[in-house]
C-alpha positions in Angstrom: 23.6 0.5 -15.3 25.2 -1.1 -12.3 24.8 -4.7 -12.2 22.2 -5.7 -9.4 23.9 -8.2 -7.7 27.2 -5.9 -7.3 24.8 -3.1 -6.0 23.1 -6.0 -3.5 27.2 -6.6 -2.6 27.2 -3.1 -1.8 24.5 -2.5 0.3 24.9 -5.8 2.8 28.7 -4.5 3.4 28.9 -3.5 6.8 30.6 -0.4 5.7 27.8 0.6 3.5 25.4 0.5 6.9 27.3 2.2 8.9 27.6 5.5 6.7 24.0 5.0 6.2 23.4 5.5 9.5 25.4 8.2 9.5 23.8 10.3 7.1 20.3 10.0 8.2 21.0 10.2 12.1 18.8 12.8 13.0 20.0 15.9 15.2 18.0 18.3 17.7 15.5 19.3 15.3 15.0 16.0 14.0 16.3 16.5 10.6 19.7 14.3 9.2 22.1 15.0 6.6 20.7 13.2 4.0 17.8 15.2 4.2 19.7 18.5 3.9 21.7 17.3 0.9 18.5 17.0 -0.9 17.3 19.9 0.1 20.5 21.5 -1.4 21.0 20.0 -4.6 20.7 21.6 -7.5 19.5 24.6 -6.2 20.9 28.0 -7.7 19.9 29.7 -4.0 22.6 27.3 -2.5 25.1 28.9 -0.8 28.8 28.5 -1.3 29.5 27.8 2.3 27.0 24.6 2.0 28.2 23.9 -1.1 31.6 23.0 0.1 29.6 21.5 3.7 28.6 19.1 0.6 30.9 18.8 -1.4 31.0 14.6 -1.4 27.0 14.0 -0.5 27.1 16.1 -4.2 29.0 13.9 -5.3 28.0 10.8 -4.7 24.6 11.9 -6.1 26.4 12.4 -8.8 28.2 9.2 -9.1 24.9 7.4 -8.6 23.0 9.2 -11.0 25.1 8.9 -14.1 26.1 4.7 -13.3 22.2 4.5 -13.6 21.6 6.5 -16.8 19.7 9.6 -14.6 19.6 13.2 -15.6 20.6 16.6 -12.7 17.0 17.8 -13.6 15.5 14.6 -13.0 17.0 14.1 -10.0 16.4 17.5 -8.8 12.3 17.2 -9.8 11.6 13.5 -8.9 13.6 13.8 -5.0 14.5 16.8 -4.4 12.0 18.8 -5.3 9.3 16.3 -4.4 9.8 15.7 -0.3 7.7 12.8 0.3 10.1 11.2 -2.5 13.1 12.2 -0.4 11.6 11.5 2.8 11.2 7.6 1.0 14.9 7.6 0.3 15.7 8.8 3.5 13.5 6.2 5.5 14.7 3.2 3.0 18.4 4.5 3.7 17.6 4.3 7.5 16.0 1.1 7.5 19.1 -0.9 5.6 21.8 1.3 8.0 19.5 -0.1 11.3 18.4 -3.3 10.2 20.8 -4.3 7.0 19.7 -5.7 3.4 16.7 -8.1 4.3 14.6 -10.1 2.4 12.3 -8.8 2.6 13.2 -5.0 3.6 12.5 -3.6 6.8 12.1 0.2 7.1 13.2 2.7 9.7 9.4 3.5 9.7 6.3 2.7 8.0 6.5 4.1 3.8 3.0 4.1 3.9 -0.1 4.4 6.7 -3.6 4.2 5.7 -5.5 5.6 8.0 -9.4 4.2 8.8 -10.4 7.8 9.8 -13.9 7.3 10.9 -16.0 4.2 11.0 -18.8 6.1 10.0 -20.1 5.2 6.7 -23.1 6.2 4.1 -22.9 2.7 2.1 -23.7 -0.8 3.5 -21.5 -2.6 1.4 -21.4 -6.6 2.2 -17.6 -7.1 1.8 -16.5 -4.2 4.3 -14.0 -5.2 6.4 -14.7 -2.7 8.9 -17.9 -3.7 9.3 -18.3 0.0 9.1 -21.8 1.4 9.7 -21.7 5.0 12.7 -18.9 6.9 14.1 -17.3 5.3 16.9 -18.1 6.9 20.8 -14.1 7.2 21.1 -13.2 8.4 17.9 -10.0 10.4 18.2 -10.6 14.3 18.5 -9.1 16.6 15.8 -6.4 17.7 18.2 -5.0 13.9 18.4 -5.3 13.5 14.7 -3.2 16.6 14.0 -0.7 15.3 16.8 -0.6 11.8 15.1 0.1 13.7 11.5 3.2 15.7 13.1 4.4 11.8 14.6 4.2 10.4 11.2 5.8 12.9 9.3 8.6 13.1 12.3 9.4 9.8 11.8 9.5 10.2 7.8 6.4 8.3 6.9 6.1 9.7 3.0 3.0 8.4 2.2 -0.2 8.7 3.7 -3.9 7.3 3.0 -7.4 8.3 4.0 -9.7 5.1 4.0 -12.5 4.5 6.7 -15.7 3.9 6.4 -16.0 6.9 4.4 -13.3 9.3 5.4 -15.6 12.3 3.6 -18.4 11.5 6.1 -15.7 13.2 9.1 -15.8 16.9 9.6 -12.5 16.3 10.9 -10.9 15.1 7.2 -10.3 18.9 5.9 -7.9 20.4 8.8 -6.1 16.9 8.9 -5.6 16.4 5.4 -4.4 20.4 5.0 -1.9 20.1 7.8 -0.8 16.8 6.9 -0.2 18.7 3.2 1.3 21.5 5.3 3.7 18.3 6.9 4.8 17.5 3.1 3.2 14.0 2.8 2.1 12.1 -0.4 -1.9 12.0 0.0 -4.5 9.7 -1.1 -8.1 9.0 -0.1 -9.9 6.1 -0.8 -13.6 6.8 -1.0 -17.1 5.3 -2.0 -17.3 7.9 -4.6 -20.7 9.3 -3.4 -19.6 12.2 -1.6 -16.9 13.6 -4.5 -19.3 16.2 -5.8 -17.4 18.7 -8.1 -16.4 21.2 -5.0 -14.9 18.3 -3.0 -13.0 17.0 -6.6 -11.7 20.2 -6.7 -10.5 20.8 -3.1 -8.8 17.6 -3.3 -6.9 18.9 -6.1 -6.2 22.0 -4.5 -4.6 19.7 -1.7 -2.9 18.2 -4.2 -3.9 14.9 -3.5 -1.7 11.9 -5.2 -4.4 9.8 -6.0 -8.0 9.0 -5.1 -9.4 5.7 -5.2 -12.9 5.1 -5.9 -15.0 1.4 -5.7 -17.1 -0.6 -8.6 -17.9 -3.6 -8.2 -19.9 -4.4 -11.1 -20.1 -3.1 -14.6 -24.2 -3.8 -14.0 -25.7 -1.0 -11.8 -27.9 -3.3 -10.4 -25.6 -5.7 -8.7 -23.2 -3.1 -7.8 -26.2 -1.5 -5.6 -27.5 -4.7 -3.9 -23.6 -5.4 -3.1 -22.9 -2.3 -1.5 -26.4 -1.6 0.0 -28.7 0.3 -1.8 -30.1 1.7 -5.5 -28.3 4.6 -7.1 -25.0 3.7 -5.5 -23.1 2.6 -8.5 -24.5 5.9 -10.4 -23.2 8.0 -7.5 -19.5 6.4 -7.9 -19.0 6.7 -11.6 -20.2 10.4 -10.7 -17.2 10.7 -8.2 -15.1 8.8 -10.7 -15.9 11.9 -13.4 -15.8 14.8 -11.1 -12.2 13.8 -9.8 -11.4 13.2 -13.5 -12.2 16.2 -14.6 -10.1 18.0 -12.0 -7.2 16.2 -12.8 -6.8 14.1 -10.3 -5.0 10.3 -10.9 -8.1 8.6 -10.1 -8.0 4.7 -9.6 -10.8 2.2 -9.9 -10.9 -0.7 -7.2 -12.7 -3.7 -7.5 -13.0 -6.5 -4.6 -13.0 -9.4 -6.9 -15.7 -12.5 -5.4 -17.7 -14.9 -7.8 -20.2 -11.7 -8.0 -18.1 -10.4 -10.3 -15.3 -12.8 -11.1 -16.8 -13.1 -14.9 -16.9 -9.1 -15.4 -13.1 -8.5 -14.7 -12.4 -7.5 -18.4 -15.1 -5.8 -18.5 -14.5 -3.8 -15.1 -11.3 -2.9 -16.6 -12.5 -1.4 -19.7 -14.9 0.2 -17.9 -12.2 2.0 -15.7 -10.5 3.2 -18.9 -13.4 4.8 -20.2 -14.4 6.8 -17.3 -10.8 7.9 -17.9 -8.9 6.5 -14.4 -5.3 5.7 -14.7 -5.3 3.0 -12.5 -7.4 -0.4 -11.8 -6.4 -1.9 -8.6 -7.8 -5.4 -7.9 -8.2 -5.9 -4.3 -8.4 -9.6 -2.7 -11.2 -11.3 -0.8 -10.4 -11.0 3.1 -13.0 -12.8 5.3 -13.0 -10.1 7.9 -15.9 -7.9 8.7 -19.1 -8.1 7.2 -17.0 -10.0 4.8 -16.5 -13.1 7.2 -20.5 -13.5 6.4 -20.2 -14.0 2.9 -17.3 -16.1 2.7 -18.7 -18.4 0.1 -18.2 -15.7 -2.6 -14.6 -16.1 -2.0 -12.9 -16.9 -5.6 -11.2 -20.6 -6.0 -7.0 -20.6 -6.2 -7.6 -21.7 -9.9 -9.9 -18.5 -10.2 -7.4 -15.9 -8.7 -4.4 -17.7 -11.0 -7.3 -16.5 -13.8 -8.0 -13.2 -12.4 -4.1 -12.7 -12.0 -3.1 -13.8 -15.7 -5.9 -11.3 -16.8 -4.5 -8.5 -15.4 -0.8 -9.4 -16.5 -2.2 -9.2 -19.6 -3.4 -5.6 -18.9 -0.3 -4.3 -17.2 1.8 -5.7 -20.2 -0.7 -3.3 -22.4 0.5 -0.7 -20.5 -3.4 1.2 -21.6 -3.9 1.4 -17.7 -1.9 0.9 -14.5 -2.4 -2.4 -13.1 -2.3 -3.1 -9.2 -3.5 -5.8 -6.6 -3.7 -6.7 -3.3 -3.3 -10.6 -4.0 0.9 -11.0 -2.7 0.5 -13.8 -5.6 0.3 -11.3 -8.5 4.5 -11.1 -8.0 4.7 -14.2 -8.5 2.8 -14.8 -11.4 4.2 -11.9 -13.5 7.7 -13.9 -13.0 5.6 -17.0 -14.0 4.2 -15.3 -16.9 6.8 -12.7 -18.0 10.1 -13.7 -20.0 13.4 -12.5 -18.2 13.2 -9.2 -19.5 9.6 -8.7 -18.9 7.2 -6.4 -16.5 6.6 -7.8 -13.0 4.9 -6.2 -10.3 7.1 -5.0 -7.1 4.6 -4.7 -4.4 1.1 -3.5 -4.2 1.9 0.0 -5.7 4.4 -0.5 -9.0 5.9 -2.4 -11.3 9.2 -2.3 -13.8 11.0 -4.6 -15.9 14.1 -6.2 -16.7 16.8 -7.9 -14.4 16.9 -5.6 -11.9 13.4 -5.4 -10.9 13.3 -9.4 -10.1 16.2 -8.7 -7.8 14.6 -5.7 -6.2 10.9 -8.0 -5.7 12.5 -9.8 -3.2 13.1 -6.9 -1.2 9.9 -5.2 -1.5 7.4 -7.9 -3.0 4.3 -9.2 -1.1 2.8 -8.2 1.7 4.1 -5.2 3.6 1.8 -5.5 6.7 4.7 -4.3 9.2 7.7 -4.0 7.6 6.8 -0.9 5.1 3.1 -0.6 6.1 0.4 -0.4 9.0 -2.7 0.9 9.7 -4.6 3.1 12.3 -8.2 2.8 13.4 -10.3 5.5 14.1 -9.3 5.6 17.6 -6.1 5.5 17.4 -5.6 1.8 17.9 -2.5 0.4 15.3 -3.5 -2.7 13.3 -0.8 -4.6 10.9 -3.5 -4.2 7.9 -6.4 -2.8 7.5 -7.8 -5.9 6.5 -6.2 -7.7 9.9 -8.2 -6.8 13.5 -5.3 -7.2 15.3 -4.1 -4.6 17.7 -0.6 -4.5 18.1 -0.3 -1.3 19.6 -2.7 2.2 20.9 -1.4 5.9 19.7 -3.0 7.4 22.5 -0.6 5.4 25.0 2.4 4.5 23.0 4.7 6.6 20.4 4.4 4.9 16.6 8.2 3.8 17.2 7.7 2.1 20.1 5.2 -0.1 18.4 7.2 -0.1 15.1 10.3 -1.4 16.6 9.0 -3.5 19.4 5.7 -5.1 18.2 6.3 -8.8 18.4 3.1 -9.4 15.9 5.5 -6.9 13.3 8.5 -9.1 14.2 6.5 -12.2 13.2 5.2 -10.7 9.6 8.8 -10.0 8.7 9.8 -13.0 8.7 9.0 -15.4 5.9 10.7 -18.2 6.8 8.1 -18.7 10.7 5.6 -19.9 8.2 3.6 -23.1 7.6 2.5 -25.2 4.5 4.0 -24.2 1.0 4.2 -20.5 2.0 7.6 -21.4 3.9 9.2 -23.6 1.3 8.3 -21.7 -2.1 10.9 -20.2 -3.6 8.8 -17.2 -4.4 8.3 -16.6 -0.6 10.2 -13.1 -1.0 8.0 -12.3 -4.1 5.0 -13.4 -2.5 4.9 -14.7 1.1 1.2 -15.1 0.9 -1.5 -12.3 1.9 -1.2 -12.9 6.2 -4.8 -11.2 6.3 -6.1 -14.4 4.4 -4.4 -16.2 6.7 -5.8 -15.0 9.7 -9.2 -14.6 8.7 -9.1 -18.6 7.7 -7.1 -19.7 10.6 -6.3 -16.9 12.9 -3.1 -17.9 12.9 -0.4 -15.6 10.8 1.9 -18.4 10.1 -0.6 -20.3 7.9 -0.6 -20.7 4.6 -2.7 -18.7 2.4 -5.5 -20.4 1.2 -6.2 -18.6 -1.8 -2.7 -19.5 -3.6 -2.7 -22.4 -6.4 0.6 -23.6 -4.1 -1.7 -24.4 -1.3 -4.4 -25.7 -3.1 -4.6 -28.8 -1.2 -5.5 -26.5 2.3 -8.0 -24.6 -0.1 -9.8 -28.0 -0.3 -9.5 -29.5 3.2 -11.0 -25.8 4.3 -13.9 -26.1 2.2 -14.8 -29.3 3.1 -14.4 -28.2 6.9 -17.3 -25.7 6.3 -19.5 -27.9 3.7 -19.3 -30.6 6.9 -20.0 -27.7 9.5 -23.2 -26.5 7.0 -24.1 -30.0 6.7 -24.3 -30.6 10.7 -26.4 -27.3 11.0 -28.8 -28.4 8.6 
């Protein structure tokens, strides 16, 4: 194995950038060279002609794949035969030729969209940062969602989520999800559970969705209702939870963790392995939405350094995948692991050893636009799904425009334009604080996260600010 540092030596030589650009400039039909090496490796159809074309983009594969211990059949399953994987590579390649080795990483285009595809919804949930209730009068038409698909995968966007509201509530959910299969995207959905009878489990499958992510917010059937709106709700999810089990599916079960359910979080985890889900993904508090009513459930920073240490403990089992939305949950897994230990890369994954505390500063914390954006149901592009900022509109402007020339993106990317401990901790590139927190406290992007132990001291002067503002009012 390489060591990490000479590979980081490698990829901030301007040499190194330049043939990156090379080899994933894109020609008249919007494909590049990189992506027709992958497409060619390891294949028996190849033909000698392009085998010689190739001759050194074989190579190198090569080269790289035995200095990091890989197999020719991995290489050829895992990227070559998996495009969304490739169409990663591809991207990442891009966005270090473009923008060079930053900390943390730009990309030539977003790795992953989720897409709020509706605003109508069937729960009432009191969290919901959508404040999602009935579909919106200007709603994009099915025509403008299969044109946004083909812009996405055109600009190599690998990954792709359903969210909403409840994306199964749109009769328009089917054709876009099939051609977006058709366009060779990863797929996920993210869903209240209460609409994944075993027909729908199974045409998901049949889509060959990645990953379908279903919410619990109590392991008590009765608090999970009067949280998300009404009785029979929590009955309904663990339903969804079993039928997409059953077909197979990697099925993950989120919880928004408040002082609701701060108590049960051993529980809710336990719970998630036994209705057989291979992933629980703890999602943070964001005063946003319908959420900004209840922000007195919001969990203390000496809660969340509980809630995080509790699932470290869980992802070092390795019994079920551990995820979160807190950008802290880097941090603490370098806190808690020794040198050689597990820590958490991002919001999707996590590896150990040397070389994955090198790589967390490139793609740790929050990826709110640098790898990741959102789009509303009209079309409007948001940094987060948890941020109501609109930074740009799909029906007016190309997704590259507002990638490269959004000066709200500009301002997430860099951790150093920030306030309070978040621009002086050395974890910054680990972390950098969730920026949703931030602006739903402050409106202000730059501020520090109030929910980090770090900032502890704005946690309390914020709290005090609204017991003072209760007190007036009474």
């Amino acid at each position: 194995m390489p060591d990490p540092k000479t590979i980081e030596s490698i990829l901030s030589q301007r040499t190194t950038q330049v043939v990156l650009r090379f080899l994933t400039k894109k020609d008249r039909r919007g494909r590049c060279l990189l992506d027709k090496v992958f497409a060619k490796y390891g294949r028996s159809d190849t033909s000698t002609a392009d085998r010689i074309r190739y001759a050194v983009p074989f190579f190198l594969i090569d080269y790289v794949r035995k200095k990091v211990g890989g197999t020719r059949e991995g290489v050829i399953k895992r990227v070559c035969e998996h495009r969304p994987t490739a169409r990663a590579l591809v991207n990442t390649a891009r966005g270090v030729g473009t923008y060079g080795l930053l900390k943390p990483q730009v990309f030539s285009a977003p790795l992953m969209v989720v897409w709020n595809f509706t605003q109508a919804c069937n729960f009432k949930c009191k969290h919901c940062y959508q404040d999602a209730r009935r579909r919106l009068e200007d709603e994009l038409a099915l025509d403008e969602q299969l044109r946004i698909v083909d812009e996405l995968a055109d600009c190599d966007v690998p990954f792709l989520a359903f969210s909403g509201g409840e994306p199964l509530m749109s009769k328009n959910f089917w054709p876009a999800a099939e051609h977006a299969r058709e366009r060779e995207m990863h797929l996920t959905v993210a869903t209240n559970g209460s609409l994944v009878t075993p027909d729908v489990a199974k045409r998901l499958a049949d889509l060959k969705f990645g990953y379908v992510e279903i919410s619990i917010d109590s392991t008590d059937p009765k608090k999970h209702d009067a949280f998300r709106g009404a009785p029979g709700y929590w009955k309904k999810a663990v339903t969804g939870i079993r039928n997409a089990v059953a077909q197979g599916l990697k099925v993950g079960f989120s919880a928004t963790i408040t002082r609701m359910n701060f108590d049960e979080l051993e529980g809710l985890i336990a719970l998630a392995k036994d209705l057989g889900c291979q992933n629980f993904y703890a999602f943070n508090f964001i005063p946003t939405g319908r959420g900004k009513d209840i922000v007195d459930m919001d969990i203390t920073p000496q809660m969340r350094e509980e809630m995080l240490r509790i699932l470290h403990k869980h992802l070092l089992s390795g019994e079920i995948a551990i995820m979160c939305t807190a950008s802290q949950f880097g941090r603490a897994c370098m806190q808690l692991s020794d040198a050689d230990g597990l820590v958490n890369t991002g919001h999707y994954g996590a590896a150990a050893g040397a070389k994955t505390r090198i790589l967390a500063k490139y793609v740790g914390g929050c990826g709110a636009g640098r790898c990741y954006l959102a789009i509303q149901p009209n079309g409007i592009v948001t940094p987060c799904v948890f941020m109501p900022l609109p930074v740009g509109d799909l029906r007016k402007q190309s997704l590259m425009d507002i990638w490269e020339n959004s000066a709200v993106f500009k301002l997430l990317r860099d951790r150093t334009d920030r306030t309070g401990h978040c621009k002086v901790c050395k974890y910054r590139y680990h972390c950098g604080g969730c920026r949703a927190r931030s602006y739903g406290y402050y409106r202000d992007l730059r501020a520090p996260d109030p929910g980090c132990i770090n900032n502890l001291k704005d946690w309390k002067e914020l709290t005090q600010r609204v017991e003072a503002v209760e007190a007036a009012a009474e």
